[in-house]
N, C-alpha and C positions, 0 to 999 in steps of 0.2 A: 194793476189788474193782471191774473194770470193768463196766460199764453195757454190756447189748448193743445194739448200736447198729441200729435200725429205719429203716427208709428208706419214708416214705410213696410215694402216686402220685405228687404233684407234686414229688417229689427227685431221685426212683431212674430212671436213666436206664440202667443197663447191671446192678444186682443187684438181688436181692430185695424183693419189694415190702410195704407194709402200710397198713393202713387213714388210719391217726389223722397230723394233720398236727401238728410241731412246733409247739410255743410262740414257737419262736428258729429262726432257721435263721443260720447263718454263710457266708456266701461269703467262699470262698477264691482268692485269684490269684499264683498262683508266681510267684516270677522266672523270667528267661531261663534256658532250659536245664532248668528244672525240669518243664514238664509240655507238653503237646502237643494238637492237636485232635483224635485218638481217646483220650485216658487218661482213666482210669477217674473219674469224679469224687466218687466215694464212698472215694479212697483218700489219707489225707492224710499229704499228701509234702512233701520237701526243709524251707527253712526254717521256713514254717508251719505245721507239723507241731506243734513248741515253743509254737505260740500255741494250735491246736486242738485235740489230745489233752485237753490238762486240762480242756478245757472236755466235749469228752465221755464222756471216760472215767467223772468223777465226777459225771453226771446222766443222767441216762434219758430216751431219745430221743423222747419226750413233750417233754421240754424244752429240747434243744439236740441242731441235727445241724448236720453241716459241710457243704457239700456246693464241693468242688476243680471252681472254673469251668476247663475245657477251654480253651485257645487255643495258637497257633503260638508264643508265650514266644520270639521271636529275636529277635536283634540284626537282621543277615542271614543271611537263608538266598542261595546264589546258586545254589543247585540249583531254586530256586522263584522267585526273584526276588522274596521276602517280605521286605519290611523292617521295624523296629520299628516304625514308623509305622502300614504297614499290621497289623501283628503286635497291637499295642495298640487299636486300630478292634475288631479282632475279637474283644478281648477283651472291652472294652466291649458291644458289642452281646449278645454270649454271655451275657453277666451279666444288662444287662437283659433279656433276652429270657427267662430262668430266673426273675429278679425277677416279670415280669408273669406270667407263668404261675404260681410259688407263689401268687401276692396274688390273681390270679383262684379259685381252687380252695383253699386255705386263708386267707381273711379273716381268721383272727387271729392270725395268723403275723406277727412282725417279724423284720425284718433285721440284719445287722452284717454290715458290711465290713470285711476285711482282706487285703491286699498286700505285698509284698515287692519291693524292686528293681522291675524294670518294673512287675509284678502291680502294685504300689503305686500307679505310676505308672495303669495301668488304673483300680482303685479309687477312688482320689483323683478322676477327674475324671467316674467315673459318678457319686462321691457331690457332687460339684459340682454336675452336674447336677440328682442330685436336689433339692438345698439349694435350687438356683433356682427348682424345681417342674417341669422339664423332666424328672422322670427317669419310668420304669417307676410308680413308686409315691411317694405323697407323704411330703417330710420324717418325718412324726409317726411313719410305718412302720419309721424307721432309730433303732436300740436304742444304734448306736456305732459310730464309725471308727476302726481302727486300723492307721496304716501302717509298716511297716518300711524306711528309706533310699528316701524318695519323693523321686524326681525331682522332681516337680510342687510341691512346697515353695514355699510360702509364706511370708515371713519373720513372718506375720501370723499362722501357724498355731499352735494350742497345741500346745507343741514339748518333749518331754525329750531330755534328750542335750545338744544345744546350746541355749544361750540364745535366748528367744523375742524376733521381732524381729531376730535376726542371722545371715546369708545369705539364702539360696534355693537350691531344686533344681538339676541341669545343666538340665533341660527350660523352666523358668522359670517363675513361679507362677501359679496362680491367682488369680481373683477371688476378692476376700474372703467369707467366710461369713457367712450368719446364720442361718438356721433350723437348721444343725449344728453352731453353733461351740462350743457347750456338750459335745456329743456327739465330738470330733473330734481324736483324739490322734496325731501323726507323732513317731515315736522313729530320732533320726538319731546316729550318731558322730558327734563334730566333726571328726574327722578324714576322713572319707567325702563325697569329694566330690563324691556320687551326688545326694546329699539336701542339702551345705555349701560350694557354690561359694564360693570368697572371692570380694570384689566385686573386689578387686587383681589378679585374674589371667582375664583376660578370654579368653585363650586355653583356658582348660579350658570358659568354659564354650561357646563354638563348637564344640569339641569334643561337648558335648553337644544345642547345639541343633543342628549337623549329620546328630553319629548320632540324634537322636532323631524328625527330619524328614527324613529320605531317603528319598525315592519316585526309584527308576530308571529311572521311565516318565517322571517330570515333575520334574528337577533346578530350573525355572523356580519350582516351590513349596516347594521346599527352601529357596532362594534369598529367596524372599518372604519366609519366615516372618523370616528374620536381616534382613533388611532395617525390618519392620515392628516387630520389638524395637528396635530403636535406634531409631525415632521413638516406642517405648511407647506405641504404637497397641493394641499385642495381645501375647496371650502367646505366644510361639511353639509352633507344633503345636498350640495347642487350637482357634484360629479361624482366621487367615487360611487358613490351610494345612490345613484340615479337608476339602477337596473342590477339586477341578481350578479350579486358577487361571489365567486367562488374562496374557503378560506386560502389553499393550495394551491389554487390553479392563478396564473397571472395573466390573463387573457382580455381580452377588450371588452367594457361593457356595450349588450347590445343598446341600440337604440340609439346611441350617443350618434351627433358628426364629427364629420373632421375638424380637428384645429386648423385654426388658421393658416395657409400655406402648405397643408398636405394635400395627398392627392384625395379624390372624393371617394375613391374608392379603397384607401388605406384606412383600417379600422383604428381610433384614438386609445392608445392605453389611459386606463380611467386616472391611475397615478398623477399622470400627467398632463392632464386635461386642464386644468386652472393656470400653469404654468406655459402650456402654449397659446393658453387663451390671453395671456400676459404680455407673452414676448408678439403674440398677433397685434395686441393692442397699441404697440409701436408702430407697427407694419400700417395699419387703417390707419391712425394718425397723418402719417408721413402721404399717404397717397391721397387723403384726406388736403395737404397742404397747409398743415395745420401744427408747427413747429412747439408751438407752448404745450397741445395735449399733449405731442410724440415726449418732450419731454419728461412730463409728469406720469406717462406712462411707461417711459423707460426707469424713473427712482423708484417707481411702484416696484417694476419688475425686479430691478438688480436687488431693493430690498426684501423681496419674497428669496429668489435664490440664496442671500447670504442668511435668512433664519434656517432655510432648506441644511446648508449646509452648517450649522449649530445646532441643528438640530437631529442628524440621524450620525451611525459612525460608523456606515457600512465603507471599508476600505476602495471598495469599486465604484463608489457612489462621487466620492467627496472629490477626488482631482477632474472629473469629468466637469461636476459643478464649478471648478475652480475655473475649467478650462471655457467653460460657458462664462461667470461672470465678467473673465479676462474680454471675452468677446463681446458683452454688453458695453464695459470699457472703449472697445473700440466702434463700436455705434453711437457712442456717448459724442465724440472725436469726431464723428461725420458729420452729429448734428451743429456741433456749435460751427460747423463748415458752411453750414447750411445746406449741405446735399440731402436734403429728399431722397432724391430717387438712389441716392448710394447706400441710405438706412435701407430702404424698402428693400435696395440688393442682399446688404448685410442679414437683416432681421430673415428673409427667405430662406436664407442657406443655413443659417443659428435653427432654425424649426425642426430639422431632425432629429439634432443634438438634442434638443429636448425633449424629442418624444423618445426616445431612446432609453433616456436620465428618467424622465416617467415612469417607462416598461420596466425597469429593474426597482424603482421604487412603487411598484406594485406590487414585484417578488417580495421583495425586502416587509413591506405590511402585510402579504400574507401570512410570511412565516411569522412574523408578530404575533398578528391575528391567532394563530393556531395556538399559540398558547396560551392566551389569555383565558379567565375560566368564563365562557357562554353565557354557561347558567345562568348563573351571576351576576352577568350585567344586562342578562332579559329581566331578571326580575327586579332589577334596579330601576331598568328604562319603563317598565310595566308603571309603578308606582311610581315616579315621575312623570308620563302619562296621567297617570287616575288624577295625582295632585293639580296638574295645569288642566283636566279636562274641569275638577270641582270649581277653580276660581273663575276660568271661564263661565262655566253656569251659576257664580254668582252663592253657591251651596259653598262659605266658608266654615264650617259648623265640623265640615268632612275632612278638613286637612291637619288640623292638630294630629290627630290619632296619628297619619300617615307622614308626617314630618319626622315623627319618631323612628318608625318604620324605614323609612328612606334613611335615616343618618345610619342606623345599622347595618341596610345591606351595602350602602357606601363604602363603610368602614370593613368590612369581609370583601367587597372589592377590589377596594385599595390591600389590603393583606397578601389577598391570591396571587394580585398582579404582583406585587414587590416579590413574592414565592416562584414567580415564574423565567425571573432575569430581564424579562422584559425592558425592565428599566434606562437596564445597560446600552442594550438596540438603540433604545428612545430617548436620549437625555429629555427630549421634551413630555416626555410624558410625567416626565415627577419635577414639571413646571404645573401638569393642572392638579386639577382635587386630588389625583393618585397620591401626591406625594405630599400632600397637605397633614397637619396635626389634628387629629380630630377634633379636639376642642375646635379648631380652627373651621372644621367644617360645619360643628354644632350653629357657631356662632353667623356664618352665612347662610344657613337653614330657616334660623332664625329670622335673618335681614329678609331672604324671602317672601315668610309666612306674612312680615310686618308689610312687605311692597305689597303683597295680593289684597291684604286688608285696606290701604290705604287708598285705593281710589285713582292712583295718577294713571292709571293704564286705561281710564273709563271716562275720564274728565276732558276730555279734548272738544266736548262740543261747547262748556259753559267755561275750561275756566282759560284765560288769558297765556298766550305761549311767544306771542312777538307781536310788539307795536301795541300791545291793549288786544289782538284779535286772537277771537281761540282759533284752536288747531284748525275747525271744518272749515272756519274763515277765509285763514292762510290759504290752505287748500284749494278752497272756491277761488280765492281771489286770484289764486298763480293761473288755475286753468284759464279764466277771463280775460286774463291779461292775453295768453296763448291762443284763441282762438281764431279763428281763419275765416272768411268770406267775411266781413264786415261783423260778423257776433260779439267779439272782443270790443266794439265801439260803445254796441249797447250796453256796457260794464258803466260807463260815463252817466248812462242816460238812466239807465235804472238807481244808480247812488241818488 
């Protein structure tokens, strides 16, 4: 029998209200298409529906309510000029801004995160966030992640579906976890290449980090973000490209904090935001007391600095990097010492160096940046946009035409850039589609058109992903297990 479902003060935003605050509270984030910035957020809809029902129907709203974060869910809108970029911003803050408010007025309330497609995307990087200690509410508050075909993938992340460790999102991933990594589950098809970029086909994932950074105001930070992936400077969309970037100027994105171990009031160059969010991730580790993450967060790190330095050939750049990974090496050296608190010393004083190595790999992408031709890859990212807004709405009828469309202004992309030296700058840049053989890119246009048509990015509620259970299953069943005040027992009682 279902449980009636109560909506305390700090839930209920549009129905009925009641005193007592949950044990558990679920935030929910739709994919694209699924819900909007008036819908109801007490009504749980579209894929996640499969994850949160079970969870309410068989406990009493005392101990689990869901509560559907509201946001614009688009690819593009061109009636608003909303893009995923901006679309996902809004979901974030929605979220936390719902987070601070519960945690203010119900203190014993924890969290769980769950996403879908973009939503995921959404989730995945407020609960980054939090993991860093930047979010709404700290780590200890979050009960469990569970995301459905996350873009933001991490090949780092605990992962059913595909094997852990192999690919990444189209959006490209975060920084590695620790205060959630135990808590932290993304359920991907392998076949979905929302959440399963192959490394081999570089043109999807543009595809992705195009539509997934398209601002129509500022094509110059869409541009940035693919610019600053191929020197693995930053994850695309999460830092450089977080707030108006100048092509010229190298100066700190507003809005951003500080890394890890600077001071609160020194502004973070965008460059190098991913990189001391990295070498921070040692740092929380070790103070954490917690030897196995600090390690895997220190090979994370040393192996981001050594693509860093394979991949740009600015002469100011590369001995600095040397001189940093030399010093990783000797943090390496403390751990297997087992000093803790010696890493924490080391990684603290390593923190400027890298903001520093940041701030000049800023300059270094600007002037990139400035050459590259604009135009050109606005109206590239335009119509990879329109293409991922059509499969999103399910309208494949519309994307033939435009997969045409897209391999040409590709291929006049890829021309301009090669015309511009660029290259030379970037050896990573003619590792992605830039430097691909068009046939070569025909043929992953192709692979695309077939992924949108086939169903695996839409199939997570019926068909089977681990153990015999589909993806909402898995889902349902990791938060259940997570849950807090005695709710996770009712898991037993309701089977």
């Amino acid at each position: 029998m279902s449980a009636t479902l109560l909506i305390p003060s700090a839930v209920a935003d549009q129905e009925g209200l009641a005193t007592a605050c949950p044990s558990n509270l679920v935030l929910a984030f739709p994919g694209t298409g699924e819900t909007h910035p008036g819908a109801n957020p007490n009504e749980q809809i579209g894929m996640l529906a499969g994850v949160t029902k079970p969870l309410t129907d068989t406990r009493s709203s005392d101990l689990v309510q869901a509560y559907y974060v509201p946001y614009p869910a688009v690819a593009i809108d061109p009636a608003t000029a909303t893009t995923y970029a901006q679309s996902k911003a809004e979901g974030i803050k929605n979220g936390s801004d719902k987070m601070a408010q519960v945690a203010a007025e119900c203190p014993g309330t924890t969290f769980s995160l769950t996403g879908y497609s973009q939503g995921a995307d959404v989730a995945g990087d407020l609960g980054s966030q939090i993991d860093q200690g930047k979010g709404p509410v700290p780590p200890d508050k979050i009960s469990s992640v569970a995301l459905i075909s996350d873009p933001g993938r991490s090949a780092t992340d605990n992962t059913v579906g595909v094997q852990n460790g192999e690919g990444h999102g189209f959006a490209g991933g975060r920084p590695p976890l620790t205060a959630l990594s135990n808590k932290w589950l993304s359920i991907c098809d392998p076949l979905d290449i929302y959440c399963n970029t192959p490394q081999d086909k570089p043109a999807l994932a543009l595809v992705g980090k195009l539509g997934s950074q398209l601002d129509m105001n500022d094509p110059v930070k869409s541009i940035t973000s693919i610019v600053t992936a191929a020197t693995n400077a930053g994850r695309p969309g999460g830092l450089v490209a977080a707030g108006p970037t100048q092509a010229a100027t190298p100066t700190s994105t507003p809005g951003q904090e500080s890394a890890p171990g600077a001071s609160q009031t020194q502004p973070v160059p965008t460059g190098g935001n991913l990189l001391a969010q990295m070498v921070g991730s040692i740092e929380r580790a070790a103070q954490a007391g917690n030897p196995q993450a600090a390690q895997a967060a220190l090979d994370d790190t040393t192996n981001r600095f050594q693509q860093v330095s394979s991949s740009v050939t600015d002469p100011a750049i590369i001995p600095q990097i040397q001189e940093i990974l030399a010093a990783l090496g000797e943090v390496g050296k403390t751990l297997l010492r087992g000093d803790l608190i010696g890493v924490v010393t080391q990684v603290a004083a390593l923190v400027p160096r890298v903001l520093s190595v940041g701030s000049q790999l800023v300059t270094t992408i600007s002037q990139i940046v400035a050459k590259l031709p604009v135009a050109e890859f606005g109206a590239l990212a335009a119509t990879t946009a329109a293409i991922v807004g059509f499969a999103q709405s399910g309208n494949f009828a519309a994307i033939p035409p435009l997969i045409g469309t897209w391999v040409g202004q590709l291929n006049n992309v890829a021309s301009k850039t090669a015309e511009s030296g660029v290259l030379q700058m970037v050896p990573g840049l003619a590792n992605t589609v830039l430097g691909q053989d068009p046939s070569s890119v025909v043929g992953q246009a192709v692979d695309f058109a077939e992924f949108l048509a086939g169903g695996s990015h839409t199939s997570y509620g019926t068909k089977a992903i681990v153990d015999g259970r589909t993806g909402t299953q898995a889902a349902s069943n990791f938060i259940a297990a997570n849950l807090s005040g005695g709710a996770a027992q009712d898991t037993a009682q309701a089977s």
